[in-house]
PyMOL commands that place a pseudoatom at each C-alpha (Angstrom):
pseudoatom trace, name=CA, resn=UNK, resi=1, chain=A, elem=C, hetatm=0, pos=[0.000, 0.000, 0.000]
pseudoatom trace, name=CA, resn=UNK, resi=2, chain=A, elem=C, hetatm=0, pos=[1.045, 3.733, -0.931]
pseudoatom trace, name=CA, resn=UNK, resi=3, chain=A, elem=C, hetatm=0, pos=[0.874, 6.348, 1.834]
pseudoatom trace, name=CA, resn=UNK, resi=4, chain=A, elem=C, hetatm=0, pos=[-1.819, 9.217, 1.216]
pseudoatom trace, name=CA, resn=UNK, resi=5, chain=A, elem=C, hetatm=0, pos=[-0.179, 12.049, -0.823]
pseudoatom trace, name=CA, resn=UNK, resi=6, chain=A, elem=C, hetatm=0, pos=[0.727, 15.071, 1.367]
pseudoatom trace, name=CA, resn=UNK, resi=7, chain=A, elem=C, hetatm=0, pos=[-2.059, 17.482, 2.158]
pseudoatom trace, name=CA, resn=UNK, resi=8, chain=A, elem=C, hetatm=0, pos=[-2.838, 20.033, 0.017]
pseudoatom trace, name=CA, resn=UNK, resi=9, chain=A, elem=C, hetatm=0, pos=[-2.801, 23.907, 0.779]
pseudoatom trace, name=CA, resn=UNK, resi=10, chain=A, elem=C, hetatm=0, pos=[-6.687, 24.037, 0.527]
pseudoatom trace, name=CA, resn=UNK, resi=11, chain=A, elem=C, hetatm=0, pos=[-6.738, 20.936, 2.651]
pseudoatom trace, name=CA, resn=UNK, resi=12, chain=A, elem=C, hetatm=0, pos=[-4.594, 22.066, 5.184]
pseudoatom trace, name=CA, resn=UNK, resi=13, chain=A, elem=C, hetatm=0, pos=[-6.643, 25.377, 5.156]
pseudoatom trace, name=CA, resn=UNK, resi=14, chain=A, elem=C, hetatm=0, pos=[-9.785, 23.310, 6.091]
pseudoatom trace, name=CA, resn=UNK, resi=15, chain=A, elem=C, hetatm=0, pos=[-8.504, 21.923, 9.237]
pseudoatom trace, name=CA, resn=UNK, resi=16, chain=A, elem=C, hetatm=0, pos=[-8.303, 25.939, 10.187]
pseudoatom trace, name=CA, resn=UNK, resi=17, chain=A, elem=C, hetatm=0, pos=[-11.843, 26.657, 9.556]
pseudoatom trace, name=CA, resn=UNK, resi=18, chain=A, elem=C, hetatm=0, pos=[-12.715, 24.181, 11.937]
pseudoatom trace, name=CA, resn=UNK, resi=19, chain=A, elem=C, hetatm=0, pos=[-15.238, 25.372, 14.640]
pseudoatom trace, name=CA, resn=UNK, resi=20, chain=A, elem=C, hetatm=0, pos=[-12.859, 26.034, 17.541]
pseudoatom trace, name=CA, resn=UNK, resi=21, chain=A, elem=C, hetatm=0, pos=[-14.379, 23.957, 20.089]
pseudoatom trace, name=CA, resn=UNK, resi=22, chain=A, elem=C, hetatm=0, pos=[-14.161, 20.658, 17.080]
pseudoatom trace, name=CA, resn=UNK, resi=23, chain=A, elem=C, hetatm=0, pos=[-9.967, 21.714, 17.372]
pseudoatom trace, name=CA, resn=UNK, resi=24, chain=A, elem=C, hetatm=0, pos=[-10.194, 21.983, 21.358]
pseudoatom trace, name=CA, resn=UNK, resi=25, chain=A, elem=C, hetatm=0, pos=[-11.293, 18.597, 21.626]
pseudoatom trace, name=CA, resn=UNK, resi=26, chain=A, elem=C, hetatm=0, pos=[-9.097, 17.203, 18.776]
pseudoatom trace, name=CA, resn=UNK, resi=27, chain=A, elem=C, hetatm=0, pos=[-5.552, 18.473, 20.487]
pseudoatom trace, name=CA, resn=UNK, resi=28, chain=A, elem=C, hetatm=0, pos=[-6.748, 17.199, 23.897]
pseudoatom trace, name=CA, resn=UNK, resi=29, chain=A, elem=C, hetatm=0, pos=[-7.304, 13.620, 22.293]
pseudoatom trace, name=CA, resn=UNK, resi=30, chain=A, elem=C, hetatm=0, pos=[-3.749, 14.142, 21.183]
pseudoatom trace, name=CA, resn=UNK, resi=31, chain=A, elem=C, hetatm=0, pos=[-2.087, 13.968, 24.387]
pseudoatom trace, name=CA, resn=UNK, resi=32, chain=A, elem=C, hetatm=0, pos=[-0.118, 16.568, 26.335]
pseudoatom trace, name=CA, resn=UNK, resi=33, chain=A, elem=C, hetatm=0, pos=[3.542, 15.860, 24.893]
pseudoatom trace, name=CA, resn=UNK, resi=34, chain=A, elem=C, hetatm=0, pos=[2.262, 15.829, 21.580]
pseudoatom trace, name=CA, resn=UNK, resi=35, chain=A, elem=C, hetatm=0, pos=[0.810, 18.894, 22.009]
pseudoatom trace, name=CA, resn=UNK, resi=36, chain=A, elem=C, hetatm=0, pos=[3.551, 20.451, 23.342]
pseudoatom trace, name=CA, resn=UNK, resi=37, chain=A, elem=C, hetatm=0, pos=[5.828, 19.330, 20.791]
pseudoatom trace, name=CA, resn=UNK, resi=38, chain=A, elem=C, hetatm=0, pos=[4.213, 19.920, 17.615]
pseudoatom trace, name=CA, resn=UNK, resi=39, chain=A, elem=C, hetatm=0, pos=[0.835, 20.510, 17.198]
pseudoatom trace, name=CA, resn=UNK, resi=40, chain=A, elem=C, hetatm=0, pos=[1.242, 23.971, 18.725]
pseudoatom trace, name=CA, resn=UNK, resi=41, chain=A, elem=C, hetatm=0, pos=[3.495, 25.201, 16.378]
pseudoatom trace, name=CA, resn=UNK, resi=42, chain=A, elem=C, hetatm=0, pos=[1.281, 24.086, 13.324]
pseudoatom trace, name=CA, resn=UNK, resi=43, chain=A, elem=C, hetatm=0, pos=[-0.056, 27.522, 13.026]
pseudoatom trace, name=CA, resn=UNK, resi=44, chain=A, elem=C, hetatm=0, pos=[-0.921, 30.925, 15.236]
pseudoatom trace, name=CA, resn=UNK, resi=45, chain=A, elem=C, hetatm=0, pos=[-4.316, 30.168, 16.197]
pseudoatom trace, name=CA, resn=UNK, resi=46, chain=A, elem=C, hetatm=0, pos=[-3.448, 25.946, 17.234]
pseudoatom trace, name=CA, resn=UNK, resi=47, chain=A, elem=C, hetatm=0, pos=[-0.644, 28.061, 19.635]
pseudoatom trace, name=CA, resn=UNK, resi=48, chain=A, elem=C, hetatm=0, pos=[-3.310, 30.199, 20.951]
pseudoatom trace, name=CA, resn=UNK, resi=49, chain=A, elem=C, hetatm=0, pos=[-5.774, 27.189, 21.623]
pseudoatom trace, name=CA, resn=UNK, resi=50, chain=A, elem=C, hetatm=0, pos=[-2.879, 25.185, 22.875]
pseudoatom trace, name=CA, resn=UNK, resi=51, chain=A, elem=C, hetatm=0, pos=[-2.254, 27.824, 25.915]
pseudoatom trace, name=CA, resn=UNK, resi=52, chain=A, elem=C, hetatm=0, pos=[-5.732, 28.607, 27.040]
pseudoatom trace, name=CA, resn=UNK, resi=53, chain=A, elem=C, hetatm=0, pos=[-6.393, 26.445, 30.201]
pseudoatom trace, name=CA, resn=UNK, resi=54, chain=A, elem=C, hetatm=0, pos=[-9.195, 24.667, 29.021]
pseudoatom trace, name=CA, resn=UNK, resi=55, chain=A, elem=C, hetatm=0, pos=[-7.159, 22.488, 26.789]
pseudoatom trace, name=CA, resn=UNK, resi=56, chain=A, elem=C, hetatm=0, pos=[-5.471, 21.248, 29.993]
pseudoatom trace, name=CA, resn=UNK, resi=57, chain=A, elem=C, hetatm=0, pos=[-8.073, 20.288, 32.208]
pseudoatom trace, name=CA, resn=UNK, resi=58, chain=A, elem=C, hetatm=0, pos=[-7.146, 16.611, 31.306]
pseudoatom trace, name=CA, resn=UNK, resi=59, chain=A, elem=C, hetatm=0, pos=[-3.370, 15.863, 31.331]
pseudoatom trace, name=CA, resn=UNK, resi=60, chain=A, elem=C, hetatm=0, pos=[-1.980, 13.024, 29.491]
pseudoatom trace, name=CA, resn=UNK, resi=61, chain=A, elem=C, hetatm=0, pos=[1.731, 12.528, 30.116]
pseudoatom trace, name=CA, resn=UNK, resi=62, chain=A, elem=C, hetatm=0, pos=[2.097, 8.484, 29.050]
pseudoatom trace, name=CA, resn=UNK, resi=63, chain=A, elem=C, hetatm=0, pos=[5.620, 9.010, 27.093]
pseudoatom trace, name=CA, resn=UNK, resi=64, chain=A, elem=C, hetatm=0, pos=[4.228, 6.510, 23.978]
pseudoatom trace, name=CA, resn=UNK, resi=65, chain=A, elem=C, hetatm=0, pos=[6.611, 7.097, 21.155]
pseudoatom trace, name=CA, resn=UNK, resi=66, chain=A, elem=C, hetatm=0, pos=[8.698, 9.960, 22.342]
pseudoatom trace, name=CA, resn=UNK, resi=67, chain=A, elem=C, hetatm=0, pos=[11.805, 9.314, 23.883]
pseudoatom trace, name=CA, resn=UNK, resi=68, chain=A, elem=C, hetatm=0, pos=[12.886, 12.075, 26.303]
pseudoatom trace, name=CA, resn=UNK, resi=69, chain=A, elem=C, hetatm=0, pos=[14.804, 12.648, 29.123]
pseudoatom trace, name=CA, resn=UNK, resi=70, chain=A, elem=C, hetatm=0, pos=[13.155, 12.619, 32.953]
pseudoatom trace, name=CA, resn=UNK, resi=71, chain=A, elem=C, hetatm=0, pos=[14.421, 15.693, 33.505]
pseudoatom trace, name=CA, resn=UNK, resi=72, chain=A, elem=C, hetatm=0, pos=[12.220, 17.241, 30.379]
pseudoatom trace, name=CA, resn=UNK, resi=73, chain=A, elem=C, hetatm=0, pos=[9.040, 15.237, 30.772]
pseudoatom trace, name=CA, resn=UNK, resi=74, chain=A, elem=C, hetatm=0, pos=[9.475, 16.466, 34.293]
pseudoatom trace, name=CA, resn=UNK, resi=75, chain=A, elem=C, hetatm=0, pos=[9.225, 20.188, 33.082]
pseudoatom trace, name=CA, resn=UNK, resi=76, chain=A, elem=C, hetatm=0, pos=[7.097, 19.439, 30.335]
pseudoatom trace, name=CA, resn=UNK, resi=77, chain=A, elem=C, hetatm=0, pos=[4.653, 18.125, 32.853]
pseudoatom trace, name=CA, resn=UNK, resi=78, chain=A, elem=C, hetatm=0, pos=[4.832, 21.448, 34.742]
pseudoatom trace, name=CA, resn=UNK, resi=79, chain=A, elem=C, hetatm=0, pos=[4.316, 23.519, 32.025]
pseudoatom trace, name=CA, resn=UNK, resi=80, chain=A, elem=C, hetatm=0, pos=[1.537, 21.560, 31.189]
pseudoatom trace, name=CA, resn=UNK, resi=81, chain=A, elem=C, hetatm=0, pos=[-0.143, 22.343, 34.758]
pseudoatom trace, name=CA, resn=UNK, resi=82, chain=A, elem=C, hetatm=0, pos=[1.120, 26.350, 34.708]
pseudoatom trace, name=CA, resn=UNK, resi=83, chain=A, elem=C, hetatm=0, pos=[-1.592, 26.284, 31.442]
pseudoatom trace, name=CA, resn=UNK, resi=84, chain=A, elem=C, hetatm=0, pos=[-4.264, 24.596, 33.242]
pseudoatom trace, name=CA, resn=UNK, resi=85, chain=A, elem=C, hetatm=0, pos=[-4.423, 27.876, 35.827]
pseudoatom trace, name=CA, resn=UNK, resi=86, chain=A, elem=C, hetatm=0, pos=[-5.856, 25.858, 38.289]
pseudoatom trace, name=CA, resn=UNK, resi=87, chain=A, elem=C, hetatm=0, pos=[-8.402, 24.160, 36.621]
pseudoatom trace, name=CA, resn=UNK, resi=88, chain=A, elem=C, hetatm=0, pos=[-7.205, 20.317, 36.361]
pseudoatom trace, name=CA, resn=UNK, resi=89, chain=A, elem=C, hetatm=0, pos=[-9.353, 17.828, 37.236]
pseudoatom trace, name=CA, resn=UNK, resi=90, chain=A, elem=C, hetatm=0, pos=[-7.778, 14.835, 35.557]
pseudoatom trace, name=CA, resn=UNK, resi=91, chain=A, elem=C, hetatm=0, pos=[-3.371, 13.652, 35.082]
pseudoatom trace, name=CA, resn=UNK, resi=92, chain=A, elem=C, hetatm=0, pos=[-2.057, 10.453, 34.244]
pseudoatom trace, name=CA, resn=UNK, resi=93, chain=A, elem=C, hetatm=0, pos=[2.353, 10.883, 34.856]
pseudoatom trace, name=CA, resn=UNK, resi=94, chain=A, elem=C, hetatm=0, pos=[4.243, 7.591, 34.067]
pseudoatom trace, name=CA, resn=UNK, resi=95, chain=A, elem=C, hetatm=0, pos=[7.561, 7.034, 35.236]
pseudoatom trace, name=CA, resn=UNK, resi=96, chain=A, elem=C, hetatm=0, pos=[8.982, 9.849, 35.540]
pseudoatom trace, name=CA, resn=UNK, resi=97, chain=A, elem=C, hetatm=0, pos=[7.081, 11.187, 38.655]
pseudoatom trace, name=CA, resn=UNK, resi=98, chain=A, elem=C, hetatm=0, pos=[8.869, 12.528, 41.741]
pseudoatom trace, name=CA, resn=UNK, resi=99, chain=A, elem=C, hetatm=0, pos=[7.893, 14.151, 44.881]
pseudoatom trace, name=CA, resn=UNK, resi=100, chain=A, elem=C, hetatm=0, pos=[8.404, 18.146, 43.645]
pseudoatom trace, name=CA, resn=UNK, resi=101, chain=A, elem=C, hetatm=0, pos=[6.073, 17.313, 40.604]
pseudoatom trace, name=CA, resn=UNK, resi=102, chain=A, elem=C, hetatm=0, pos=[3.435, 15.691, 42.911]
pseudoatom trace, name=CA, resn=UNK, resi=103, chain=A, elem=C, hetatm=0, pos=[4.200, 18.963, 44.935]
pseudoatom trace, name=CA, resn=UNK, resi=104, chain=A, elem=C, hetatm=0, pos=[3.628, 21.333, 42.207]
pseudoatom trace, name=CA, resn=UNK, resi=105, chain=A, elem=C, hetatm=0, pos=[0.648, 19.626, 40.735]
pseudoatom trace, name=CA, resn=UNK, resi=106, chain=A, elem=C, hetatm=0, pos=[-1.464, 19.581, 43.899]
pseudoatom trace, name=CA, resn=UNK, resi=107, chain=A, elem=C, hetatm=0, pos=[-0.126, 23.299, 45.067]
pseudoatom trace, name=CA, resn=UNK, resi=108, chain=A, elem=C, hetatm=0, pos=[-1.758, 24.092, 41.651]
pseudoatom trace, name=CA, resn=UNK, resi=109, chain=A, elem=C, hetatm=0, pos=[-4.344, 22.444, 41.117]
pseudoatom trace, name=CA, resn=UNK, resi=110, chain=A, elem=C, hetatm=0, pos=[-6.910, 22.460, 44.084]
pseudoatom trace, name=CA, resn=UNK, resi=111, chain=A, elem=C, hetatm=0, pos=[-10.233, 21.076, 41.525]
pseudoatom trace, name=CA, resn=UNK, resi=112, chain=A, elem=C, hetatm=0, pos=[-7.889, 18.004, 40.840]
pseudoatom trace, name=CA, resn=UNK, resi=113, chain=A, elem=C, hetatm=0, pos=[-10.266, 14.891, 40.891]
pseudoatom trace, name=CA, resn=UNK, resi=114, chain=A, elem=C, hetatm=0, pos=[-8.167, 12.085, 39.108]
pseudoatom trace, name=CA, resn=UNK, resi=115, chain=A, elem=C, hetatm=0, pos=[-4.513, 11.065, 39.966]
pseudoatom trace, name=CA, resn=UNK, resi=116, chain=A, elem=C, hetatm=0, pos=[-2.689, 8.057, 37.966]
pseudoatom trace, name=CA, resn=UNK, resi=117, chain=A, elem=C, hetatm=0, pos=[1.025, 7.631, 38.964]
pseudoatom trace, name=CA, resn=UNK, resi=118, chain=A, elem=C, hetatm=0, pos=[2.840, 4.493, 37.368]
pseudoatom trace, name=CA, resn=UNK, resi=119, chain=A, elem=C, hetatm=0, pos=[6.298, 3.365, 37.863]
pseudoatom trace, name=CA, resn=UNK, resi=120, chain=A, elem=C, hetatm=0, pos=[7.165, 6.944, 39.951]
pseudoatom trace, name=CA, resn=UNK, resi=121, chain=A, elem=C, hetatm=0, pos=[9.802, 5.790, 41.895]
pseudoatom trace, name=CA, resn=UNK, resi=122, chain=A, elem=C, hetatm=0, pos=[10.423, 8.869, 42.738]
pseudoatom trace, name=CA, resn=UNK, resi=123, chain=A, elem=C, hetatm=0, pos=[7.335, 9.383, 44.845]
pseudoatom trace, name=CA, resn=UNK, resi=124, chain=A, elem=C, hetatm=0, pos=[8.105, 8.613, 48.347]
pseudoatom trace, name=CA, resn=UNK, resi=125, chain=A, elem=C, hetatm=0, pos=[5.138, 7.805, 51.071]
pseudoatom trace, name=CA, resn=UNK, resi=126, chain=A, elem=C, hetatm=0, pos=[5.811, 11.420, 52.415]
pseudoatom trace, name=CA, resn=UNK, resi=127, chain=A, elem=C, hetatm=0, pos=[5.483, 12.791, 49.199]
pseudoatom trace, name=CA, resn=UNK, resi=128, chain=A, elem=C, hetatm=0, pos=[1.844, 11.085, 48.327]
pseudoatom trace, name=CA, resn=UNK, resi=129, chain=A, elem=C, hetatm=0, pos=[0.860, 11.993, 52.066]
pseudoatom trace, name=CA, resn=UNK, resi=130, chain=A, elem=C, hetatm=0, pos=[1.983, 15.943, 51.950]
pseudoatom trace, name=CA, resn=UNK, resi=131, chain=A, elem=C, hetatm=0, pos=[0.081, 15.893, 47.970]
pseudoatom trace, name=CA, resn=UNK, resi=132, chain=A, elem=C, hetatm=0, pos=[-3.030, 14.081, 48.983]
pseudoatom trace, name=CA, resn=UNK, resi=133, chain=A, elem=C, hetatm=0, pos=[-3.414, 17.112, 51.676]
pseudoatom trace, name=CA, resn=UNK, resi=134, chain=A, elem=C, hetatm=0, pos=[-4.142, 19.362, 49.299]
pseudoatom trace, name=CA, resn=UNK, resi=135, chain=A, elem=C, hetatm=0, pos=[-6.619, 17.622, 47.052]
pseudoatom trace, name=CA, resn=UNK, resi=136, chain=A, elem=C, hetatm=0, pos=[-9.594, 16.876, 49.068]
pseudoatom trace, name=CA, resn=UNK, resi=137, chain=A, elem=C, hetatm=0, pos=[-11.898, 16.619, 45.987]
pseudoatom trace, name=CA, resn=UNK, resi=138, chain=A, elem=C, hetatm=0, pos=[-9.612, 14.089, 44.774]
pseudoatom trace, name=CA, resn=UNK, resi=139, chain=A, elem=C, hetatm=0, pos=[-11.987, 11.217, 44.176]
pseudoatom trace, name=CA, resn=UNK, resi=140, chain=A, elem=C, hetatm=0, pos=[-9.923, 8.771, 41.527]
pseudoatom trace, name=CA, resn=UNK, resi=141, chain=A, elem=C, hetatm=0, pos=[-6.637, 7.245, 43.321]
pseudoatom trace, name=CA, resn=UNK, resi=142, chain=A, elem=C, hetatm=0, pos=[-4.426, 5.009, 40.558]
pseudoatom trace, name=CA, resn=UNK, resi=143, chain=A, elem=C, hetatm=0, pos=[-0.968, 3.919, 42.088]
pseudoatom trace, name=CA, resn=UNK, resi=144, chain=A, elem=C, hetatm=0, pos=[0.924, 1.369, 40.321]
pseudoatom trace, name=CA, resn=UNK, resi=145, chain=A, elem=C, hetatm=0, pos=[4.625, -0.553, 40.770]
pseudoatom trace, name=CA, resn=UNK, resi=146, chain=A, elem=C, hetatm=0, pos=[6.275, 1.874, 42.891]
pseudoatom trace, name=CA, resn=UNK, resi=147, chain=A, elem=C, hetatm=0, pos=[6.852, 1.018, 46.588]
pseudoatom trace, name=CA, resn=UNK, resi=148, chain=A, elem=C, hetatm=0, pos=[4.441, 2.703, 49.040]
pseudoatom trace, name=CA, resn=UNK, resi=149, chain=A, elem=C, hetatm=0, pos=[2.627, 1.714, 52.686]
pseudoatom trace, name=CA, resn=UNK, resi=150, chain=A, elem=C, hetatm=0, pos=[0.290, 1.996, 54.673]
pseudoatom trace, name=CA, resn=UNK, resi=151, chain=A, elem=C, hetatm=0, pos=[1.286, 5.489, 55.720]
pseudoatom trace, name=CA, resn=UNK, resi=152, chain=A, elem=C, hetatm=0, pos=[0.564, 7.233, 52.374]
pseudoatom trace, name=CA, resn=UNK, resi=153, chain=A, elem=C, hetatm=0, pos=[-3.085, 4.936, 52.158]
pseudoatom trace, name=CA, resn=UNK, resi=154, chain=A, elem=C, hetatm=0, pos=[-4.184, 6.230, 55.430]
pseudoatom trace, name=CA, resn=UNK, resi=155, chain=A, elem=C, hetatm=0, pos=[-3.177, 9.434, 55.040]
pseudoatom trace, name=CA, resn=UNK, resi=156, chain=A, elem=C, hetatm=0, pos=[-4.829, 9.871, 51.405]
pseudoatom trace, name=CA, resn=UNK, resi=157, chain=A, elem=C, hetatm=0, pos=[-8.164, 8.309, 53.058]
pseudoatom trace, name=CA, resn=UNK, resi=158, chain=A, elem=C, hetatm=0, pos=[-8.238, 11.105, 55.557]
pseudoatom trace, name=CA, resn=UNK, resi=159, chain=A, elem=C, hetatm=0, pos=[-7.518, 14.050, 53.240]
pseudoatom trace, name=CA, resn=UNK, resi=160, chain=A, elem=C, hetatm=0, pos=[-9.201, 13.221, 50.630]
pseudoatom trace, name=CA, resn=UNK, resi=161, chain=A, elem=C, hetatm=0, pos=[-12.662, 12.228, 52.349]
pseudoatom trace, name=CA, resn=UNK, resi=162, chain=A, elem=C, hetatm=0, pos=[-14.651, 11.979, 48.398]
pseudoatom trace, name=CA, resn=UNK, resi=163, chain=A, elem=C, hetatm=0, pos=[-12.107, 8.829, 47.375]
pseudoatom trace, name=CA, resn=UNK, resi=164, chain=A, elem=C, hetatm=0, pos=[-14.606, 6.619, 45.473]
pseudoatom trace, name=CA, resn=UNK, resi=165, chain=A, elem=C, hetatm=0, pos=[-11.859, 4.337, 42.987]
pseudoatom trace, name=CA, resn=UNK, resi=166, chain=A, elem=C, hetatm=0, pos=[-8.444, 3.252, 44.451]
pseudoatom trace, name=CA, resn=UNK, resi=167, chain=A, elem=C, hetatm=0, pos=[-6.644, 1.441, 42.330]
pseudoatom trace, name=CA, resn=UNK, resi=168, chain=A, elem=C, hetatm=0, pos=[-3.202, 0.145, 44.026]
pseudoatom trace, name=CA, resn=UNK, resi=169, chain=A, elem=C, hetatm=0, pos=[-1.101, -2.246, 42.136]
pseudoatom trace, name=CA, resn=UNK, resi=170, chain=A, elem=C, hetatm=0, pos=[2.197, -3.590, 43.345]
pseudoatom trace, name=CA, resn=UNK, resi=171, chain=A, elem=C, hetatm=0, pos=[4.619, -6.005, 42.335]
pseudoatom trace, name=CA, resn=UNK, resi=172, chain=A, elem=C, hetatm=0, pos=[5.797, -8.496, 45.225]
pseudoatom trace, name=CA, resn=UNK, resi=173, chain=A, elem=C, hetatm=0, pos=[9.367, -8.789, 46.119]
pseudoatom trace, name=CA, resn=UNK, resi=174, chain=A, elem=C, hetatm=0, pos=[8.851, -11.579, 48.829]
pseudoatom trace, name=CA, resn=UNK, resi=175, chain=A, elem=C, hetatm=0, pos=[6.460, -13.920, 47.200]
pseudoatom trace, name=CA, resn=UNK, resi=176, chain=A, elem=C, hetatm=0, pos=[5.114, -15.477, 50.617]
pseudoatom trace, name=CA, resn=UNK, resi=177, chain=A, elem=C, hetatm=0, pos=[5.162, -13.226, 52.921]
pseudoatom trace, name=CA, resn=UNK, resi=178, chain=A, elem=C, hetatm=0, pos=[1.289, -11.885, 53.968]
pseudoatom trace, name=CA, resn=UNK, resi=179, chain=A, elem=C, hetatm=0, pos=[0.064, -9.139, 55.818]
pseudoatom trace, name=CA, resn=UNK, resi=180, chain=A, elem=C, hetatm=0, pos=[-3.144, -7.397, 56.202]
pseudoatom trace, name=CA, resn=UNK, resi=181, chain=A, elem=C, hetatm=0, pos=[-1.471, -3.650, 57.091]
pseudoatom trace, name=CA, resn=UNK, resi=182, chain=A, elem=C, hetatm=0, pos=[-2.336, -1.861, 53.896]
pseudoatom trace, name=CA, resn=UNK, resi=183, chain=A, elem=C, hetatm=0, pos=[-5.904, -3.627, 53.630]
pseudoatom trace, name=CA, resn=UNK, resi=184, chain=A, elem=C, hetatm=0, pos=[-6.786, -2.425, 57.113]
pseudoatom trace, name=CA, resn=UNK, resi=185, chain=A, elem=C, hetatm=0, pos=[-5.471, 1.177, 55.903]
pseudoatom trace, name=CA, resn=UNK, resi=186, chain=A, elem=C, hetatm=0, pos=[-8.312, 1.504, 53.554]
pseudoatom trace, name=CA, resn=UNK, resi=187, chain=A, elem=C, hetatm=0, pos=[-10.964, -0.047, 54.930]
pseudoatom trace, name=CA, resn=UNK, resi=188, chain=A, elem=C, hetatm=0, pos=[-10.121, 2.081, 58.255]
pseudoatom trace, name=CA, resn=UNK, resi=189, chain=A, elem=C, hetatm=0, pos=[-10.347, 5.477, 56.295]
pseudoatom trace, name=CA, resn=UNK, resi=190, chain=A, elem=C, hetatm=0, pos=[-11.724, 5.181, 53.251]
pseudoatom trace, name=CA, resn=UNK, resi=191, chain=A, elem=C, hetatm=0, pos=[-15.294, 4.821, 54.036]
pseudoatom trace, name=CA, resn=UNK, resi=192, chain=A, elem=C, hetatm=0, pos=[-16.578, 6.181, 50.957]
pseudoatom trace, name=CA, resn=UNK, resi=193, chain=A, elem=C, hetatm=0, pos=[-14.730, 4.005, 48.522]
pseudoatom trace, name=CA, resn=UNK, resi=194, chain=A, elem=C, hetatm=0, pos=[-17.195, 2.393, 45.181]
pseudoatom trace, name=CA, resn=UNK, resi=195, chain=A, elem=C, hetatm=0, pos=[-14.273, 0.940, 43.696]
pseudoatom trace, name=CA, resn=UNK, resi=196, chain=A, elem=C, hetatm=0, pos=[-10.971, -0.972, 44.933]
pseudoatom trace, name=CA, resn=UNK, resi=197, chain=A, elem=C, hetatm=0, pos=[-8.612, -2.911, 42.809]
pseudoatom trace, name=CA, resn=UNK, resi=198, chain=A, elem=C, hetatm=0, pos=[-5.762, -4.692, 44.506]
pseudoatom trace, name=CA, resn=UNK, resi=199, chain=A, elem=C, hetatm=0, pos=[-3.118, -6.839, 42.341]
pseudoatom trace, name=CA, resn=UNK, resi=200, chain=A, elem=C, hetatm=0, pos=[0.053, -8.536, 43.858]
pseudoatom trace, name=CA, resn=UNK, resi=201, chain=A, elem=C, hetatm=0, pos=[-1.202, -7.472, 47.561]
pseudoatom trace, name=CA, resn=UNK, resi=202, chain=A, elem=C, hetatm=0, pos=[-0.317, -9.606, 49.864]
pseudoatom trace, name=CA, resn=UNK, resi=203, chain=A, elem=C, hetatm=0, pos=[-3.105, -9.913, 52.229]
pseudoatom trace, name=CA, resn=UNK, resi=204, chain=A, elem=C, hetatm=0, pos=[-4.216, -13.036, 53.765]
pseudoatom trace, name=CA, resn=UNK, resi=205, chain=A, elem=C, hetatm=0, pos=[-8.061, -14.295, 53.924]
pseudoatom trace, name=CA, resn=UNK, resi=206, chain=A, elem=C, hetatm=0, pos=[-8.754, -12.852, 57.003]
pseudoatom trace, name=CA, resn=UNK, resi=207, chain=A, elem=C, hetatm=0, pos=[-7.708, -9.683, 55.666]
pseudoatom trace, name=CA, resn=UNK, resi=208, chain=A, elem=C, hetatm=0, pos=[-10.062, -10.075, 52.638]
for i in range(1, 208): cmd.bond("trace and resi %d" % i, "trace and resi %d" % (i + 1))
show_as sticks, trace
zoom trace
């Protein structure tokens, strides 16, 4: 199969007449890296959408097909939440999340109502505990392979008192070993949960 021939001038001039909110809801589909870039330097007025905060009320930062440093996702990811003014409700980081990023997204972003963190080493117990006390509308927990205890769980179940999903996947270093610490964490202060999804926990039937 032939790839499509290149768009032409007319073409590329139809995409522009698009009805604004029809390109608003086309670069947020896109994703926040590839937004930030290319598509806005495609023209003046995809630059202009591209920094109002309403593009960023939902922040994608999976790194699929770019390969970049830490470092620059890191302040990617923080420009990306300077745009949103305060008005993100929704960010998915992977791997390269750290404790001064969790900082800066929840000292910015009080309306924040979903959090996804996976493989963020770099996010210590204290770091989710000091974060989760400054998003109490947070209502959509996802943590994923990085190590964290029962601290951070209870202290995100008191602060953030309109939890509904927790999603807390970990990988097991000691196969065996059971415990029931972190189940008792959220059943002890997260009263309000609808949804829980546990995978590689080690709990024991009794803590079921």
């Amino acid at each position: 199969m032939h790839p499509p021939p290149p768009e032409s001038p007319d073409e590329f001039h139809d995409w522009l007449e698009l009805p604004r909110d029809v390109t608003a809801s086309i670069l947020v589909r896109l994703g926040a890296i590839h937004i930030l870039k290319s598509a806005q330097t495609v023209c003046s007025s995809w630059h202009n959408l591209c920094k109002e905060p309403p593009t960023w009320h939902t922040i994608d930062m999976r790194n699929s097909g770019w390969q970049e440093t830490f470092p620059k996702l890191q302040k990617m990811c923080q420009d990306a939440v300077d745009r949103s003014c305060g008005l993100l409700v929704d960010i998915n980081v992977e791997y390269f999340g750290t404790n001064e990023l969790l900082m800066h997204i929840a000292d910015t972003s009080p309306k924040l109502k979903r959090l996804w963190v996976v493989h963020c080493c770099g996010i210590s117990d204290e770091g989710l505990s000091q974060a989760a006390a400054k998003l109490p509308l947070l209502e959509e927990l996802s943590i994923s392979y990085y190590p964290l205890t029962k601290k951070a769980l209870k202290a995100v179940g008191r602060c953030c008192p309109r939890l509904k999903s927790l999603k807390f996947n970990t990988q097991t270093q000691k196969r065996y070993e059971e415990y029931d610490e972190e189940a008792l964490a959220i059943v002890e202060n997260m009263s309000e949960l609808r949804h829980l999804q546990l995978v590689g926990n080690r709990l024991t039937n009794d803590g079921l």
